[in-house]
C-alpha positions in Angstrom: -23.6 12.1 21.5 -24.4 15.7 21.0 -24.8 17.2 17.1 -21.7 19.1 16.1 -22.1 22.3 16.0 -21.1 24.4 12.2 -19.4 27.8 11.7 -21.0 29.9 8.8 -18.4 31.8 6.8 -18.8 35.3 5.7 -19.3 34.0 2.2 -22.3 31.9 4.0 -20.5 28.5 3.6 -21.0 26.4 7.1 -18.1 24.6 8.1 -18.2 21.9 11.6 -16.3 23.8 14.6 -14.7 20.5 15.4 -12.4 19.4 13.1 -9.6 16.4 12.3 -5.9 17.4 11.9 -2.9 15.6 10.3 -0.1 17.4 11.3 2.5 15.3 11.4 0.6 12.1 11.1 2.9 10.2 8.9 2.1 9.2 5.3 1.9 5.8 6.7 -0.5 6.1 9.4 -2.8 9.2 7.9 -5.6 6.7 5.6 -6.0 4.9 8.9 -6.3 7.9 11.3 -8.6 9.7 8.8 -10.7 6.4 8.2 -11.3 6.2 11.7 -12.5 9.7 12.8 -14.8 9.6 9.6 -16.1 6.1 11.4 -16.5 8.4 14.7 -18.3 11.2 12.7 -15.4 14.0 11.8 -16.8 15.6 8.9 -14.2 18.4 8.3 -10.5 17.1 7.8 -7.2 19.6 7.7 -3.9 18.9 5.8 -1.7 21.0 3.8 0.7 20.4 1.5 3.7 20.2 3.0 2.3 17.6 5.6 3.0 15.8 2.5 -0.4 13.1 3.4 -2.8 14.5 0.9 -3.0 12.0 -0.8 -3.6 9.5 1.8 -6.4 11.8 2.9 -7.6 12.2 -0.2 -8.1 8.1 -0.7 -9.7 7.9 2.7 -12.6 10.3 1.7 -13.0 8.6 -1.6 -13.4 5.6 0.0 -15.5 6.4 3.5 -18.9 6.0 1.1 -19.9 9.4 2.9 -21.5 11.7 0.2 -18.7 14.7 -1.1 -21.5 16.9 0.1 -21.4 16.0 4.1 -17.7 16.7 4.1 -15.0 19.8 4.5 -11.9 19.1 3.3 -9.0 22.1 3.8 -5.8 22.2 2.5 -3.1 24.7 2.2 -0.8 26.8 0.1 3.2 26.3 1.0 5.6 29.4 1.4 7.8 27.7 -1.5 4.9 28.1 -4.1 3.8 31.8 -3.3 3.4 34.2 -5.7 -0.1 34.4 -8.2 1.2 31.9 -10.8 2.8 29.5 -8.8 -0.2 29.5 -6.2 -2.3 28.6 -9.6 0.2 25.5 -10.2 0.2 24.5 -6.4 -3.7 24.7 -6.2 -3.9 22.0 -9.1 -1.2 19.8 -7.4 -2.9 19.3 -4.5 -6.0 18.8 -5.6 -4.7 16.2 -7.9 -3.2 14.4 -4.8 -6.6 15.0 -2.8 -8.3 13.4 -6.3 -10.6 16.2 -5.6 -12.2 18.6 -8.5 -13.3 21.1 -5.5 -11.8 21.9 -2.2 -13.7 23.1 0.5 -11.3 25.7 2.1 -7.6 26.8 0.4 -5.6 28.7 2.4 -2.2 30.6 2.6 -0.6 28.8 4.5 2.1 31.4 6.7 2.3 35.3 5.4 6.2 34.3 5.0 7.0 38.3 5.0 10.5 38.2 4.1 9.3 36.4 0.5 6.4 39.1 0.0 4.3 37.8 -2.3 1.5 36.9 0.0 -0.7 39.8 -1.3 -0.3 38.0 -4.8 -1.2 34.3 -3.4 -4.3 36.1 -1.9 -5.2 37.1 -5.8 -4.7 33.9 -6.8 -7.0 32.5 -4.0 -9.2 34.9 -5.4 -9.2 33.8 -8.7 -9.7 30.0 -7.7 -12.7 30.6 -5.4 -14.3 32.7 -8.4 -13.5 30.1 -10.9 -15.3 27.3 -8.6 -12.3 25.3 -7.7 -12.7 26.2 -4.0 -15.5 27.2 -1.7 -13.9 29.4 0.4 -10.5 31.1 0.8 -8.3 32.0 4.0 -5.3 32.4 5.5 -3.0 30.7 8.2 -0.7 32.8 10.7 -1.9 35.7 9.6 -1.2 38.3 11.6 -3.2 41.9 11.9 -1.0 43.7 10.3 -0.9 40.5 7.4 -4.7 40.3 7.5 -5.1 44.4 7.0 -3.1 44.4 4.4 -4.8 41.7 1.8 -8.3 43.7 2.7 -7.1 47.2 1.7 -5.2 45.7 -1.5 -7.7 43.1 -2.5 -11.1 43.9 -0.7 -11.4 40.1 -0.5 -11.8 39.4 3.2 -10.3 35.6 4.6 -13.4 33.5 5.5 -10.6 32.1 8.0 -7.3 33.0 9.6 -6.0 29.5 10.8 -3.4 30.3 14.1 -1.6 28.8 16.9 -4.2 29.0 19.7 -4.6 27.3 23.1 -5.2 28.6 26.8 -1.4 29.7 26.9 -1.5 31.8 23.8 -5.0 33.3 24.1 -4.5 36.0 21.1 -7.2 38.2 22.1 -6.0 41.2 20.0 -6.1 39.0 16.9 -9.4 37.5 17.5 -10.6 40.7 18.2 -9.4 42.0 14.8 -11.3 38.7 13.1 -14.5 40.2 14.8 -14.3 43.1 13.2 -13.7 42.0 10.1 -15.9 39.2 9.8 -13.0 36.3 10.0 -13.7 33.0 11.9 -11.0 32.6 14.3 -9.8 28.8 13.4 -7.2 27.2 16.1 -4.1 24.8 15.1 -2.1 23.2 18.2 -5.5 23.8 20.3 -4.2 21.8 22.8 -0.5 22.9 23.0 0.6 19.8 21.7 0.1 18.3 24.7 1.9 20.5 27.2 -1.7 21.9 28.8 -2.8 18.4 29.6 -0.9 18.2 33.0 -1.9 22.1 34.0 -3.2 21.9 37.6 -5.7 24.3 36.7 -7.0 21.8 33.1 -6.9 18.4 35.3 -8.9 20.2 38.2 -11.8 21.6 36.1 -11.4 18.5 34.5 -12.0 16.7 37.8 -14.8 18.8 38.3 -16.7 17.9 35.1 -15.6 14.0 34.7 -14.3 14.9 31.4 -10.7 14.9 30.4 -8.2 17.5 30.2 -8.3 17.1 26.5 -12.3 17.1 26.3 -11.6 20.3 28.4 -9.7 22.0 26.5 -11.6 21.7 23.1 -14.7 22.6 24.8 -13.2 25.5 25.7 -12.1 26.3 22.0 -15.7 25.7 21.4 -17.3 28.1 23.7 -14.9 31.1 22.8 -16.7 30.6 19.0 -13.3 28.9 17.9 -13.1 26.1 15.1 -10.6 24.3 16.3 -8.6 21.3 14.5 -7.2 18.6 17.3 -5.0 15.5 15.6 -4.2 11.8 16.7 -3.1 8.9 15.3 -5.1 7.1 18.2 -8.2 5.5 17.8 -9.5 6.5 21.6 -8.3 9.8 21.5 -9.8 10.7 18.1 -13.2 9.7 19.8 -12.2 11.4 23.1 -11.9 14.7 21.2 -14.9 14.1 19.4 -16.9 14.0 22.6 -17.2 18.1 23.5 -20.6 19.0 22.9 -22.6 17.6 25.4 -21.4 19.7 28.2 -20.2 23.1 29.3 -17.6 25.1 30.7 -19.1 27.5 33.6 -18.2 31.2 34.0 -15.1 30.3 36.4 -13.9 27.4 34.5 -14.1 30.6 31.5 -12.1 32.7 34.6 -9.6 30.7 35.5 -8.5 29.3 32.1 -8.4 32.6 30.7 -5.6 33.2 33.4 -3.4 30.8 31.8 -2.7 33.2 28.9 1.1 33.7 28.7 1.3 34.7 25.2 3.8 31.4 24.6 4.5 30.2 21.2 5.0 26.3 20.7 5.1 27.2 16.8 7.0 30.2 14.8 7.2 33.5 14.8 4.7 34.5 11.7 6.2 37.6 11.8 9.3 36.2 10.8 9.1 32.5 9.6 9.6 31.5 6.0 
């Protein structure tokens, strides 16, 4: 199987560009599902607090043997705990249920606009990744706009804007706006929870490549420069989606998935939500 490939932050902290999930991968089942794509040779795993399996993530790292050093571990921020001193309090909390003294990556988890008090989670971010508690800070479902925003009040640019990103919602303008600004474009739902896998246009390049729709999909993540976060509960389709870096997409495959941009939500509005 092919090395995975790493992403290096623009505070120089390398993350993999393949990375586990738990989105709603109950309680019950995450220690399991995490166990296994350690044993397949995931090295980054995402939760967040309100998955509410942090815990059972945080037992499965402890007890995988593999050395703190060879692993990412991100976690997020809620929208009920923004705000500078709450962030503080909600920081310790999960790491506490992570049994972790450091977290790799701590991010805001939705700009939750109508609240306004993301600019003063992004301080408290701050504060954490200067104190040592956290290697590197960013934000999910960010938007431009969001993103802009924390820069010109803070200066503190997100390593990472985790989004909703697949073939159907492309978000060129955003990712264009994390080149600029030196943000690593991080996709959650990369495979449209499962909606892209029947696409006539998926299955055929599929076909063409003896991979599977999933295995196409992720490699497509890949080559656009994404890190990108698939989840499973199932042991064969934790390996399947491990298994993306030992071939490649061609310039029409590139063509013709790029036409499947719709601009479709599965998730909310960030514009809006929370």
């Amino acid at each position: 199987m092919a090395p995975m490939r790493t992403i290096t932050l623009n505070n120089g902290v390398t993350m993999p560009q393949l990375g586990f999930g738990v989105f709603q991968v109950s309680t019950e089942d995450t220690y399991d599902a995490v166990t296994e794509a350690l044993r397949v040779g995931y090295r980054s795993i995402d939760t967040a607090a309100i998955y509410g399996n942090e815990e059972p993530v945080g037992r499965a790292v402890a007890d995988s043997g593999i050395a703190r050093d060879e692993l990412f571990v991100t976690t997020k921020l809620w929208n009920s705990d923004q705000g500078y001193d709450e962030a503080l309090r909600a920081f310790d909390a999960s790491a506490a249920r992570l049994g972790l003294d450091q977290v790799d990556l701590y991010l805001v988890h939705w700009p939750a606009p109508k609240q306004d008090r993301y600019v003063d989670s992004w301080r408290a971010l701050g504060k954490l990744h200067a104190d040592g508690r956290v290697r590197a800070i960013g934000v999910s479902n960010f938007q431009p706009e969001h993103l802009e925003r924390v820069v010109d009040a803070t200066g503190a640019v997100p390593a990472v804007n985790q989004v909703e990103l697949h073939p159907r919602l492309q978000q060129a303008e955003l990712r264009a706006v994390h080149a600029r600004l030196g943000v690593v474009t991080e996709a959650w739902s990369p495979l449209a929870q499962g909606a892209l896998l029947g696409d006539p246009v998926i299955t055929s390049v599929a076909d063409k490549h003896g991979r599977t729709p999933a295995q196409v999909v992720l490699r497509w993540h890949v080559q656009l420069g994404n890190v990108v976060i698939p989840k499973s509960a199932t042991p064969s389709r934790i390996a399947e989606n491990f298994a993306v870096f030992d071939f490649e997409l061609d310039g029409d495959d590139l063509a013709r998935i790029a036409e499947l941009d719709r601009g479709e939500r599965i998730g909310p509005d960030p514009d809006t939500f929370g």
